[in-house]
ZADO-1210 file (C-alpha; in nm, 4 decimals, padded with zeros to 6 digits):
<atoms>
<atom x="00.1989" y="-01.2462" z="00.9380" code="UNK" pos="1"/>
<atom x="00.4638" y="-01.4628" z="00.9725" code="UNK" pos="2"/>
<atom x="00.5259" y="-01.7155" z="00.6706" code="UNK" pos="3"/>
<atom x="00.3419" y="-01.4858" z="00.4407" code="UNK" pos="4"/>
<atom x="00.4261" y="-01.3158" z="00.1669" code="UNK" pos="5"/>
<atom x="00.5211" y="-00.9507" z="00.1649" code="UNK" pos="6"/>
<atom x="00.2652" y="-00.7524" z="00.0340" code="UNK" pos="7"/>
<atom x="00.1681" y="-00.3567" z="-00.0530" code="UNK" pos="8"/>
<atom x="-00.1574" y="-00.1850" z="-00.0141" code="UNK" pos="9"/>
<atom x="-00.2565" y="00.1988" z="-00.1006" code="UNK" pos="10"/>
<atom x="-00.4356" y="00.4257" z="00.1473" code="UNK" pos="11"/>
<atom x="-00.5701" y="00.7733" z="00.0707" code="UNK" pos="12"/>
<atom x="-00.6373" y="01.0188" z="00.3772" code="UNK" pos="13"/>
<atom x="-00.5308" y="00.8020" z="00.6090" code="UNK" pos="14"/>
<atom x="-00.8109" y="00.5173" z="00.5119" code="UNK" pos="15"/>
<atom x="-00.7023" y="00.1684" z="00.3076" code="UNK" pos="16"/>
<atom x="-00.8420" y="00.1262" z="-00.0369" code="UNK" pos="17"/>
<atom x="-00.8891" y="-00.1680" z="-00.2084" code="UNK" pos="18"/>
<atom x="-00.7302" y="-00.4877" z="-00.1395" code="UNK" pos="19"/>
<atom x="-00.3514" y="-00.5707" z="-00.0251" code="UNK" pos="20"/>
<atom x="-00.1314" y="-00.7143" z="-00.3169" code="UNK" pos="21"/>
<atom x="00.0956" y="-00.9926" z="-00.2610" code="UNK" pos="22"/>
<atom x="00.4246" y="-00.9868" z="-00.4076" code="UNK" pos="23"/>
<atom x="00.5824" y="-01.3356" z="-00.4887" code="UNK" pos="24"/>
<atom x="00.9426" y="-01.3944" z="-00.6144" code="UNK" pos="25"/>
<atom x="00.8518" y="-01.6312" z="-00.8640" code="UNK" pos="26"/>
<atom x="00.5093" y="-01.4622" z="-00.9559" code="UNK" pos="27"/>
<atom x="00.5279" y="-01.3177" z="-01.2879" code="UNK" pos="28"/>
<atom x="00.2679" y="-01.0393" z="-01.2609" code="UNK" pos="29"/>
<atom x="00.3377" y="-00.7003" z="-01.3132" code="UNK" pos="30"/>
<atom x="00.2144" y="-00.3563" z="-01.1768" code="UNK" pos="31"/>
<atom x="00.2451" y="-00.0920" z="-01.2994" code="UNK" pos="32"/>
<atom x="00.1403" y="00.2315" z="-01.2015" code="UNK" pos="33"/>
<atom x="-00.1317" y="00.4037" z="-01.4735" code="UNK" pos="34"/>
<atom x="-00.2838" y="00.7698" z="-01.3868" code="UNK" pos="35"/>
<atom x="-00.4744" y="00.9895" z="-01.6315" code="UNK" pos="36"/>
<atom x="-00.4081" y="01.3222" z="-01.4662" code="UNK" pos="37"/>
<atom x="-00.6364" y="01.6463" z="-01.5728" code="UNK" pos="38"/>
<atom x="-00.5153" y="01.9284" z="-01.3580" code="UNK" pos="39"/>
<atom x="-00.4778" y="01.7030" z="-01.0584" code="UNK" pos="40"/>
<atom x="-00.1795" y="01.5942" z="-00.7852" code="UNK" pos="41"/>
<atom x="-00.1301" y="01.3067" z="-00.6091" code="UNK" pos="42"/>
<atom x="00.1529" y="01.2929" z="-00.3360" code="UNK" pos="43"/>
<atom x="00.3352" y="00.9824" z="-00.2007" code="UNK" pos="44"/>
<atom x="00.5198" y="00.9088" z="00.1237" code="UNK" pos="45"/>
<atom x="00.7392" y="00.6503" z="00.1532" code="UNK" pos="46"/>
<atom x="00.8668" y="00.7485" z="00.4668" code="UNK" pos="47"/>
<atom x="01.2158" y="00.9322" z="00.4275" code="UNK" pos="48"/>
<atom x="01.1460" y="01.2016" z="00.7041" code="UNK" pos="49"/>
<atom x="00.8404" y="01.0565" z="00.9579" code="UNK" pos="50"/>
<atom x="00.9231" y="01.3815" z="01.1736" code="UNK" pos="51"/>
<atom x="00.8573" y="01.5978" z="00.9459" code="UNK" pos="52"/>
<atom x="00.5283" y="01.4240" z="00.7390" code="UNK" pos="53"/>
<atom x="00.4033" y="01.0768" z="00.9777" code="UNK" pos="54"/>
<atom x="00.1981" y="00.8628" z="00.8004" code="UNK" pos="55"/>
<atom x="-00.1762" y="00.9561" z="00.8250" code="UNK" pos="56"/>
<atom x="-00.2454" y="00.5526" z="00.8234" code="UNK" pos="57"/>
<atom x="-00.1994" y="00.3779" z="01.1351" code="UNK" pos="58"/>
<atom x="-00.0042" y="00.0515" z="01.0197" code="UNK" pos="59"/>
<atom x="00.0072" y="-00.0751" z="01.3643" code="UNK" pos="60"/>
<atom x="-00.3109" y="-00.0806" z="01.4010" code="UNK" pos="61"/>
<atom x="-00.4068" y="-00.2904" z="01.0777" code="UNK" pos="62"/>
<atom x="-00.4993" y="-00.6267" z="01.1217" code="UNK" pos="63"/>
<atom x="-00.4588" y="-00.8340" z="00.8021" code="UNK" pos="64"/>
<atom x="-00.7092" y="-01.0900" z="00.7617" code="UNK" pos="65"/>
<atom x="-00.7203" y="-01.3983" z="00.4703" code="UNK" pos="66"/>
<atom x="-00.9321" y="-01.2053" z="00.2690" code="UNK" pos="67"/>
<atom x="-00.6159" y="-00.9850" z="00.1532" code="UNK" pos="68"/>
<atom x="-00.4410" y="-01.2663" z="00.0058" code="UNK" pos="69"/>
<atom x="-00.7828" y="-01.4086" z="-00.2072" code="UNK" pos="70"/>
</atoms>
């Protein structure tokens, strides 16, 4: 990982979906986040309190291949 770009990717359940997403300084993409929501809930953890609510997703454990920055 070193000399790579940082990057994000989304899990649900503890499993990885979809592909990791690079995020470049100079890059001038944007995301942004888009949900059409009929009686439905989606939670997100960004780790304040690990105690209280770990991560379901091992991040240790992922192993980043080239693939994920295509």
């Amino acid at each position: 990982m070193l000399g790579k770009h940082p990057y994000v990717f989304f899990t649900q359940n503890g499993n990885q979906i979809g592909k990791a997403i690079l995020l470049k300084k100079e890059s001038d993409d944007h995301y942004e986040l888009y949900a059409n929501l009929k009686c439905l809930s989606f939670e997100a953890n960004f780790g304040n309190d690990l105690n209280a609510k770990p991560f379901c997703f091992d991040i240790f454990k992922l192993l980043l291949t080239e693939e994920f920055y295509n």
